[in-house]
PQR file with spaces between the fields and no chain letter, atoms N, CA, C, O and H, PARSE charges and radii, in Angstrom:
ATOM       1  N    UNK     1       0.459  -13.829   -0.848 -0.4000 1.5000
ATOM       2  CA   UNK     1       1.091  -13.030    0.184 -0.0000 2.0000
ATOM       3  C    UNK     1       0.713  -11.559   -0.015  0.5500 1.7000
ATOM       4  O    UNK     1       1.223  -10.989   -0.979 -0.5500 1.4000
ATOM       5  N    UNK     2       0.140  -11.089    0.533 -0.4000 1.5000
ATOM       6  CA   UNK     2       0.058   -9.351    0.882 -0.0000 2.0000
ATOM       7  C    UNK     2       0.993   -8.649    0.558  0.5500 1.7000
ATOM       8  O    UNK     2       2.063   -9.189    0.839 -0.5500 1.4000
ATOM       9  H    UNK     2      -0.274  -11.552    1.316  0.4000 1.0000
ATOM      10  N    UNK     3       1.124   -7.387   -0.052 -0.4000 1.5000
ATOM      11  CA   UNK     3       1.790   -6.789   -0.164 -0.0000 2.0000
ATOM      12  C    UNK     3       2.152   -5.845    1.385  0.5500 1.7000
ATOM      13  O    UNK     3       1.507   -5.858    2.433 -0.5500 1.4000
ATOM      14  H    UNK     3       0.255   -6.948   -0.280  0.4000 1.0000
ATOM      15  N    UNK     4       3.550   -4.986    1.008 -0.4000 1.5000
ATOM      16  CA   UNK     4       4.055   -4.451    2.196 -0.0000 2.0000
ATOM      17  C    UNK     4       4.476   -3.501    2.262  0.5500 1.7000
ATOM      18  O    UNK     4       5.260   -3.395    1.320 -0.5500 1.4000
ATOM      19  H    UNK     4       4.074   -4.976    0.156  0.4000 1.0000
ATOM      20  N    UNK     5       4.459   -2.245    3.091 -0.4000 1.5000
ATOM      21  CA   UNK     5       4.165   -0.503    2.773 -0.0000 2.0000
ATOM      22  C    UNK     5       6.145   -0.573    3.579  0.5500 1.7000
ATOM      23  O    UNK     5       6.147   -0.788    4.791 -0.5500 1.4000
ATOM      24  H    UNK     5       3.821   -2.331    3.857  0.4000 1.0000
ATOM      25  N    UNK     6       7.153   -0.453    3.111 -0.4000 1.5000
ATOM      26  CA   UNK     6       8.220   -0.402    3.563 -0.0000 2.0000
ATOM      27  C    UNK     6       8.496    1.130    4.599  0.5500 1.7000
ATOM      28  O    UNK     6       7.515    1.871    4.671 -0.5500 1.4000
ATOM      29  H    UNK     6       7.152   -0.278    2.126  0.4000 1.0000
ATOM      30  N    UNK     7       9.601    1.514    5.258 -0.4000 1.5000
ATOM      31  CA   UNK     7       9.650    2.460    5.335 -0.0000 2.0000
ATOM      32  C    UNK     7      10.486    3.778    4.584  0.5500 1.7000
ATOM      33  O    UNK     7      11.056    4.746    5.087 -0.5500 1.4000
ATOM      34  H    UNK     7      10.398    0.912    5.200  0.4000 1.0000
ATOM      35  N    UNK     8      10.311    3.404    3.293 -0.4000 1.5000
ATOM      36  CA   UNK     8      10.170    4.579    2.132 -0.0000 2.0000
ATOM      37  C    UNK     8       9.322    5.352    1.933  0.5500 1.7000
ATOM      38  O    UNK     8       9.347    6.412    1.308 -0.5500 1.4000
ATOM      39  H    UNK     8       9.847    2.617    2.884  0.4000 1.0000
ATOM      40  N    UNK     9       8.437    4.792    2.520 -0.4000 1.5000
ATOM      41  CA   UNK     9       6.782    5.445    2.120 -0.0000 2.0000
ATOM      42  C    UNK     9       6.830    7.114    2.407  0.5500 1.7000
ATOM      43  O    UNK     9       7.841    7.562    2.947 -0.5500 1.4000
ATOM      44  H    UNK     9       8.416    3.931    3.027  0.4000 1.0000
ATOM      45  N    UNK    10       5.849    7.925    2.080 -0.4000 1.5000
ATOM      46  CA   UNK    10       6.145    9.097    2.060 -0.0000 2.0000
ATOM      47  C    UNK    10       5.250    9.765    2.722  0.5500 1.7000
ATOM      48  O    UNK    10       5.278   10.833    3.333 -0.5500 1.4000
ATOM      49  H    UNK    10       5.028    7.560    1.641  0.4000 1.0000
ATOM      50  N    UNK    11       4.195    8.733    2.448 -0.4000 1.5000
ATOM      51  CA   UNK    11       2.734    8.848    3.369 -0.0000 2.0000
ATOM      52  C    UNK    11       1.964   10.015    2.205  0.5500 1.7000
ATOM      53  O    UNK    11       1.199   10.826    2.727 -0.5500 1.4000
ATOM      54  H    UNK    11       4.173    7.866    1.951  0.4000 1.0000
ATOM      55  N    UNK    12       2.111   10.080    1.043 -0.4000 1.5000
ATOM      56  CA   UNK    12       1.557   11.010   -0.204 -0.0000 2.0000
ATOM      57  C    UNK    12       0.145   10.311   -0.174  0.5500 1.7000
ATOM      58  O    UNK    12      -0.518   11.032   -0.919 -0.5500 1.4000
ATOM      59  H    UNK    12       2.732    9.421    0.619  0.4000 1.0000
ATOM      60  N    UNK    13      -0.694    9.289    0.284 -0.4000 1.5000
ATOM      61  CA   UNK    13      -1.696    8.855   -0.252 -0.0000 2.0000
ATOM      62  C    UNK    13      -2.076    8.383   -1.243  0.5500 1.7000
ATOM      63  O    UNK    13      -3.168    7.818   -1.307 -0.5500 1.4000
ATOM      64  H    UNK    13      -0.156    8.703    0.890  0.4000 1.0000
ATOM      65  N    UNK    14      -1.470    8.472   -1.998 -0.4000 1.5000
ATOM      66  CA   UNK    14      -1.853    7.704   -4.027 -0.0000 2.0000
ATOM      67  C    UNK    14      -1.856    6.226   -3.397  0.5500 1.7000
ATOM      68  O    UNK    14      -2.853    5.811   -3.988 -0.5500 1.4000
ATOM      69  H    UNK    14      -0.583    8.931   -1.946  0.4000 1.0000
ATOM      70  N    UNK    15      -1.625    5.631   -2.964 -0.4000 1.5000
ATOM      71  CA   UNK    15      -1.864    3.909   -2.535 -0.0000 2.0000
ATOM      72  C    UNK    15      -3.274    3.566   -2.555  0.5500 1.7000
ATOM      73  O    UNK    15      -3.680    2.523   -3.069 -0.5500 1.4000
ATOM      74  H    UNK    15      -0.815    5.967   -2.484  0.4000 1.0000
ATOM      75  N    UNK    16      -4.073    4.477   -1.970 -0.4000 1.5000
ATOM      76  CA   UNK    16      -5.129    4.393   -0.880 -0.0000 2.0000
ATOM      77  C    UNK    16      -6.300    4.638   -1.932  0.5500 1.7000
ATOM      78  O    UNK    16      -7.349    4.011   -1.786 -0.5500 1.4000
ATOM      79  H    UNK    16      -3.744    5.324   -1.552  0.4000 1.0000
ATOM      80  N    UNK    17      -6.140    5.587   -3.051 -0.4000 1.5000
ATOM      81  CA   UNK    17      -7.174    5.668   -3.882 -0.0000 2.0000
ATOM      82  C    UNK    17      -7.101    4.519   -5.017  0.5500 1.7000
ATOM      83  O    UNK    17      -7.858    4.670   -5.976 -0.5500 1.4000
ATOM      84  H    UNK    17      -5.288    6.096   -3.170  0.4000 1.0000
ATOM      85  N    UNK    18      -6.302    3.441   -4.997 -0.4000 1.5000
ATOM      86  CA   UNK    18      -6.025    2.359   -6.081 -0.0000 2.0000
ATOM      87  C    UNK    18      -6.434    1.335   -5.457  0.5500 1.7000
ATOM      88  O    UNK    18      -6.890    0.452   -6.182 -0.5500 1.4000
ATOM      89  H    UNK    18      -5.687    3.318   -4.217  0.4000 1.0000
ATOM      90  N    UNK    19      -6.431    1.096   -4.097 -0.4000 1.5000
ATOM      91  CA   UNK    19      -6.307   -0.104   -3.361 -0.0000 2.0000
ATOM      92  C    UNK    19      -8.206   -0.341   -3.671  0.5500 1.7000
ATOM      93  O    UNK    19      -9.106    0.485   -3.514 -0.5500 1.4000
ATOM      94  H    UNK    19      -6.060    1.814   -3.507  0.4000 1.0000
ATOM      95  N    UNK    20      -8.297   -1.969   -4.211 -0.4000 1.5000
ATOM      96  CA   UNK    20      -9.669   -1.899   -4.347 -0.0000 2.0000
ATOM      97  C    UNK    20     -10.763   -2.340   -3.339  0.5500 1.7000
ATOM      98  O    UNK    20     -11.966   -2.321   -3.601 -0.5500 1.4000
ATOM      99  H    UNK    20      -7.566   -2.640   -4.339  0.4000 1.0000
ATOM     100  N    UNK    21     -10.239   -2.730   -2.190 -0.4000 1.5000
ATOM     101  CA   UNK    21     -10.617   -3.431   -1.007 -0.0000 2.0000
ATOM     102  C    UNK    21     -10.625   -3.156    0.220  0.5500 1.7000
ATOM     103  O    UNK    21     -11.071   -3.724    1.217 -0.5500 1.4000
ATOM     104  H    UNK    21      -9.262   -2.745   -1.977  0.4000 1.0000
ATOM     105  N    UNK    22      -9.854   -1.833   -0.040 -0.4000 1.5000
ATOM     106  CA   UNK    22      -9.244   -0.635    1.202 -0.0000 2.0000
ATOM     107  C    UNK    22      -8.490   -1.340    2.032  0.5500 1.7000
ATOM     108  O    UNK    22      -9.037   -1.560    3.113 -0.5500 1.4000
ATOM     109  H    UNK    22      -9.491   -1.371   -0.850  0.4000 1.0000
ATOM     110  N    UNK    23      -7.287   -1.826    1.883 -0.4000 1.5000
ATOM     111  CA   UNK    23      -6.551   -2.676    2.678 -0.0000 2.0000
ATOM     112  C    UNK    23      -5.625   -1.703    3.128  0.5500 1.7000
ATOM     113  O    UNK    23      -4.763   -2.193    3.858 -0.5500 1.4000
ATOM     114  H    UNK    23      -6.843   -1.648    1.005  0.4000 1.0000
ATOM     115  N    UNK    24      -5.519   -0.467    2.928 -0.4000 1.5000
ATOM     116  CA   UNK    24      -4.424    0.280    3.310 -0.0000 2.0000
ATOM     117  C    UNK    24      -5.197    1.655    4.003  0.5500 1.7000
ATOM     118  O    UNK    24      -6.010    2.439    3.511 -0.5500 1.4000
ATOM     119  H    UNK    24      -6.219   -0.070    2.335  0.4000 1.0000
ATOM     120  N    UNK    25      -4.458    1.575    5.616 -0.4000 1.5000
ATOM     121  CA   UNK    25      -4.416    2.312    6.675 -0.0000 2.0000
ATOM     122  C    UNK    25      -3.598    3.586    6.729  0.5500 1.7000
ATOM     123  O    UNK    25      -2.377    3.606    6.883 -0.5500 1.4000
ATOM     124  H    UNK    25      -3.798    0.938    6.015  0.4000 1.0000
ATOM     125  N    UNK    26      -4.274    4.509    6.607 -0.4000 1.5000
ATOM     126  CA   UNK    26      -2.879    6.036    6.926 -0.0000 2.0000
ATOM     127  C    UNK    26      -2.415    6.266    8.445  0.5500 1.7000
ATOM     128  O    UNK    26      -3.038    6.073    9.489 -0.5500 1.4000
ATOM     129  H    UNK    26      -5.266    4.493    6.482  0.4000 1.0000
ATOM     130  N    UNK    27      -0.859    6.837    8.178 -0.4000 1.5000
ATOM     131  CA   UNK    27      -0.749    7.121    9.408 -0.0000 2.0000
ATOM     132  C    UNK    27       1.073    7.749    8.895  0.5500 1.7000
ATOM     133  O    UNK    27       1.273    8.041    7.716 -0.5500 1.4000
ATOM     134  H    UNK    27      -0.353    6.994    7.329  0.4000 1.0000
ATOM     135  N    UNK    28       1.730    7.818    9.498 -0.4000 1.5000
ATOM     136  CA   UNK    28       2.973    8.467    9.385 -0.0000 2.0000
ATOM     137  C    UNK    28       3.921    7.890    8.385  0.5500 1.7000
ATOM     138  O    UNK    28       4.714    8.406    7.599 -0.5500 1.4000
ATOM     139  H    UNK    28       1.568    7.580   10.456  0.4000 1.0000
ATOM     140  N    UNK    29       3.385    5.891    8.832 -0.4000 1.5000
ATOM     141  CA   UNK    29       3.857    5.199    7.452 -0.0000 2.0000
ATOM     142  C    UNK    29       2.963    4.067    7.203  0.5500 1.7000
ATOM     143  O    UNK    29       2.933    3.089    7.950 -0.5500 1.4000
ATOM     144  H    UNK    29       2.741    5.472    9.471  0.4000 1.0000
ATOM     145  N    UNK    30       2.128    4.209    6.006 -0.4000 1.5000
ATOM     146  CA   UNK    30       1.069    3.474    5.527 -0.0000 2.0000
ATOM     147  C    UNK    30       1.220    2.341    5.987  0.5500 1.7000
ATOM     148  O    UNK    30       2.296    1.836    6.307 -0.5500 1.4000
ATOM     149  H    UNK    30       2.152    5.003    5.398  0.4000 1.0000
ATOM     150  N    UNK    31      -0.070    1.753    6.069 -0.4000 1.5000
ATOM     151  CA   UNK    31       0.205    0.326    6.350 -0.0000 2.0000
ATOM     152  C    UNK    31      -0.715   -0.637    5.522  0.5500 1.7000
ATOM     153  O    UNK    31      -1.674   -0.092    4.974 -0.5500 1.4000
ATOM     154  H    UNK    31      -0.944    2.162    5.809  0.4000 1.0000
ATOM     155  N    UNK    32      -0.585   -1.812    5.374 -0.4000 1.5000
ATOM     156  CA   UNK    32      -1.594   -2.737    4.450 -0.0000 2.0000
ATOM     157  C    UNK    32      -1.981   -4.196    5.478  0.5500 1.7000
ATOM     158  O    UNK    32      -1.322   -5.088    6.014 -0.5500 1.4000
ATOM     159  H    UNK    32       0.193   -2.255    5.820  0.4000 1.0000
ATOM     160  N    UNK    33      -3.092   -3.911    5.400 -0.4000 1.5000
ATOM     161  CA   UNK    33      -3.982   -5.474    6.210 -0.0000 2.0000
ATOM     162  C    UNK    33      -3.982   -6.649    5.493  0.5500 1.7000
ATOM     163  O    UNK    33      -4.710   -6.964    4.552 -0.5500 1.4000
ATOM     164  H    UNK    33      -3.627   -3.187    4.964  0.4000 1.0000
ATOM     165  N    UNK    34      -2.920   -7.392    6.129 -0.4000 1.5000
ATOM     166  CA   UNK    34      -2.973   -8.317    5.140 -0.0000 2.0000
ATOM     167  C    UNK    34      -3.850   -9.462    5.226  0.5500 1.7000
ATOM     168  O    UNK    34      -3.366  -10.539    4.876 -0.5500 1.4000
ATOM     169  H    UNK    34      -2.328   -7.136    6.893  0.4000 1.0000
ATOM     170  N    UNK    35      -5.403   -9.426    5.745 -0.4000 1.5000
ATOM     171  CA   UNK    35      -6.041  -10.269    5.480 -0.0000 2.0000
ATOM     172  C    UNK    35      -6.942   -9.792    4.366  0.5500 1.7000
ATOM     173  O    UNK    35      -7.219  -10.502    3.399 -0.5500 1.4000
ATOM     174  H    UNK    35      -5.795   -8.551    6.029  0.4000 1.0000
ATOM     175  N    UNK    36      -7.423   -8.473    4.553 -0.4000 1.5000
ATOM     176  CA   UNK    36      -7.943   -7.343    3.633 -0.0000 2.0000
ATOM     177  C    UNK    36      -7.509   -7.920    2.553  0.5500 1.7000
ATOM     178  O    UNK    36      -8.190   -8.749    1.950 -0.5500 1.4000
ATOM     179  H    UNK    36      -7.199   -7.897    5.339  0.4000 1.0000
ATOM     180  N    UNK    37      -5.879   -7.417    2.037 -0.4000 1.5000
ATOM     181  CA   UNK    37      -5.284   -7.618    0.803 -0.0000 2.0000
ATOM     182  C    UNK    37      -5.615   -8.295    0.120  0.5500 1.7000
ATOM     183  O    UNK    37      -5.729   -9.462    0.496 -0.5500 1.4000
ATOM     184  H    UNK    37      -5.325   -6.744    2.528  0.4000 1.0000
ATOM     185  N    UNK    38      -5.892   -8.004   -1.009 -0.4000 1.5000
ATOM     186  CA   UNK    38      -5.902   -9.427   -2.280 -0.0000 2.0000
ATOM     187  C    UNK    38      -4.711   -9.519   -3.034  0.5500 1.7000
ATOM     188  O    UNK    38      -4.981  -10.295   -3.951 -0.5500 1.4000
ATOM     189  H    UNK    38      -5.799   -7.056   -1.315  0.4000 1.0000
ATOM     190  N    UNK    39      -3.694   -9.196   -3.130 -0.4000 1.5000
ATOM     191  CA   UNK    39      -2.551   -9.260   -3.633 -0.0000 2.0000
ATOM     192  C    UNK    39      -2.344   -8.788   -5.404  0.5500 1.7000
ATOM     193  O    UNK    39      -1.687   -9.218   -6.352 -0.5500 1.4000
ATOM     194  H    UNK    39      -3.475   -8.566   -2.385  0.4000 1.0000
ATOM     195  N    UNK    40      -3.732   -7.193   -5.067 -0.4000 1.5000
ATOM     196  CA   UNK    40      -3.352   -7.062   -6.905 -0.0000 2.0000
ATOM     197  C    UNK    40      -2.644   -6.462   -7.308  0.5500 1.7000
ATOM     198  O    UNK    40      -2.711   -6.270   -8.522 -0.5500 1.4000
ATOM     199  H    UNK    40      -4.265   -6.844   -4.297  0.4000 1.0000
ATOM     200  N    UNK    41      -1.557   -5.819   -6.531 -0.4000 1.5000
ATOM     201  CA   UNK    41      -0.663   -4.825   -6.903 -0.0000 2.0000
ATOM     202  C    UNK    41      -0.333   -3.522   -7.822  0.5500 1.7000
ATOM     203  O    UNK    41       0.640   -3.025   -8.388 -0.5500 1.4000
ATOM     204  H    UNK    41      -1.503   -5.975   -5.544  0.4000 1.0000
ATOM     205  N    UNK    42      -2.331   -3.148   -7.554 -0.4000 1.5000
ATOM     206  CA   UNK    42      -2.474   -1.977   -7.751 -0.0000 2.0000
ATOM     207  C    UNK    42      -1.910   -1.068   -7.075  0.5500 1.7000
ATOM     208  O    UNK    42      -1.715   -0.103   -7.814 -0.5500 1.4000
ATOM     209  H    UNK    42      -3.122   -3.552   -7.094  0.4000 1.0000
ATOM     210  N    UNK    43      -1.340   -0.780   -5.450 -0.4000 1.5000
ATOM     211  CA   UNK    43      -0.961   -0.216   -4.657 -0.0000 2.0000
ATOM     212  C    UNK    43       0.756   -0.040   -5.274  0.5500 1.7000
ATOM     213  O    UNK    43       1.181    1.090   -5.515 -0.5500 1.4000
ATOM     214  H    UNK    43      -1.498   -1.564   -4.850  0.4000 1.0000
ATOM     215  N    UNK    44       1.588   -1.210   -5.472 -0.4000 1.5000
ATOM     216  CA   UNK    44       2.811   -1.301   -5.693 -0.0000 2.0000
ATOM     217  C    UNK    44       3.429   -0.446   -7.158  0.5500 1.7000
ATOM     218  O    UNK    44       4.528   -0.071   -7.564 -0.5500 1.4000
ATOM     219  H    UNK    44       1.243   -2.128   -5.276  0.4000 1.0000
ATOM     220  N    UNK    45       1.392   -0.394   -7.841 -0.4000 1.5000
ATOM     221  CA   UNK    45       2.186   -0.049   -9.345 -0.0000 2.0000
ATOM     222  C    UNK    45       2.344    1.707   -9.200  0.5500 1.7000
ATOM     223  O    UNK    45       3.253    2.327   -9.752 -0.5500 1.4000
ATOM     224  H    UNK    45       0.498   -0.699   -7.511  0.4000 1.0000
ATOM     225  N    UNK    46       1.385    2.285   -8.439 -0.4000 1.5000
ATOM     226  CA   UNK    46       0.856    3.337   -8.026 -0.0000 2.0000
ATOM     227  C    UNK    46       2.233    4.755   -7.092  0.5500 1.7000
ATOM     228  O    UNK    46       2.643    5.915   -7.109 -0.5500 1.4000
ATOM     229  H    UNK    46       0.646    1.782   -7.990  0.4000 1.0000
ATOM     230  N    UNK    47       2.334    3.536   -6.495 -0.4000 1.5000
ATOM     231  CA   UNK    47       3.414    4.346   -4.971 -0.0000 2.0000
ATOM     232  C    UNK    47       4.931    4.990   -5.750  0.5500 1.7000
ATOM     233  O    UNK    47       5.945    4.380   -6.090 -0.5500 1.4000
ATOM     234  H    UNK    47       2.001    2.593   -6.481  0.4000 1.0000
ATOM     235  N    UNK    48       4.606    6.356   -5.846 -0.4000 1.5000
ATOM     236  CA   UNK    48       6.065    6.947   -6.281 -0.0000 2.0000
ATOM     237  C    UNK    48       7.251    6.809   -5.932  0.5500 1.7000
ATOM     238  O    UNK    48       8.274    7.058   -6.570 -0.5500 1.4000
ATOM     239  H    UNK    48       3.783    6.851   -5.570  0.4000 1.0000
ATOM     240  N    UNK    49       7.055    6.193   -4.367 -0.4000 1.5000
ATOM     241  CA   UNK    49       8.633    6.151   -4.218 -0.0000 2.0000
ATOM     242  C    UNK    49       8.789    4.721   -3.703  0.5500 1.7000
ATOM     243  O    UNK    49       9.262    4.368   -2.623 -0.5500 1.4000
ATOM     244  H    UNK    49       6.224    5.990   -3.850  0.4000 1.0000
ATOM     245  N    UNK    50       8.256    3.907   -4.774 -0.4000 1.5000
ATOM     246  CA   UNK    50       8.484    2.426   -4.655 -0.0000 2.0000
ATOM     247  C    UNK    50       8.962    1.954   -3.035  0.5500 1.7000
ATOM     248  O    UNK    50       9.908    1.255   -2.674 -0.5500 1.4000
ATOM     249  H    UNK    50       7.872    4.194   -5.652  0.4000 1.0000
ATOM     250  N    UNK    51       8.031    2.556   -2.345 -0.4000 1.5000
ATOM     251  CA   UNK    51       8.013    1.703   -0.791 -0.0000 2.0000
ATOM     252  C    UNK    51       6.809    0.612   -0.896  0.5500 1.7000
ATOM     253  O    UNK    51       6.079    0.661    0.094 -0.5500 1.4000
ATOM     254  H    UNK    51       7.262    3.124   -2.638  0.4000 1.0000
ATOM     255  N    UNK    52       6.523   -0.119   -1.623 -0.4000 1.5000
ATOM     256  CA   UNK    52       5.619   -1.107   -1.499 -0.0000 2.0000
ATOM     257  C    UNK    52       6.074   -2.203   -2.064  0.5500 1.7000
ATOM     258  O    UNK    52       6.198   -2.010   -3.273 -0.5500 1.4000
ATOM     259  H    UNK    52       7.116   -0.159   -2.428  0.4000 1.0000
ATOM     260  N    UNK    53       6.406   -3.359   -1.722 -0.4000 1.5000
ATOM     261  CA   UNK    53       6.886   -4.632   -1.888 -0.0000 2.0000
ATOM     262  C    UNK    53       5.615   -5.579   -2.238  0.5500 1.7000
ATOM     263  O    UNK    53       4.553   -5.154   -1.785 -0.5500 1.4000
ATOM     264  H    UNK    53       6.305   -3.516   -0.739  0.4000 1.0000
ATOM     265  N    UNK    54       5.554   -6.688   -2.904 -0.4000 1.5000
ATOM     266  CA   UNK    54       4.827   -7.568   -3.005 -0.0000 2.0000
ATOM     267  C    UNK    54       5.295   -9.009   -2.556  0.5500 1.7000
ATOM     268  O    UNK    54       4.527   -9.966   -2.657 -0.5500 1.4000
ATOM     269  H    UNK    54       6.417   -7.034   -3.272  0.4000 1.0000
């Protein structure tokens, strides 16, 4: 299952330089493609204000 950009997100960008597959889209509140995704939860370990779910 893909991980999921909640709306906590802060939109800071640190997701986006971890993600290894570029599954994650900017915009007001990040978003993640979840066919993209590989589910490594580099993004989830990364995100300061724990808006990313797995």
């Amino acid at each position: 299952m893909a991980h999921v950009i909640t709306d906590s997100c802060v939109a800071c960008g640190t997701c986006i330089d971890e993600c290894p597959v570029g599954a994650i889209s900017e915009g007001d509140i990040y978003s993640i493609d979840a066919d993209t995704c590989i589910d490594c939860g580099a993004c989830a370990a990364a995100c300061p204000s724990g808006a990313i779910e797995g």
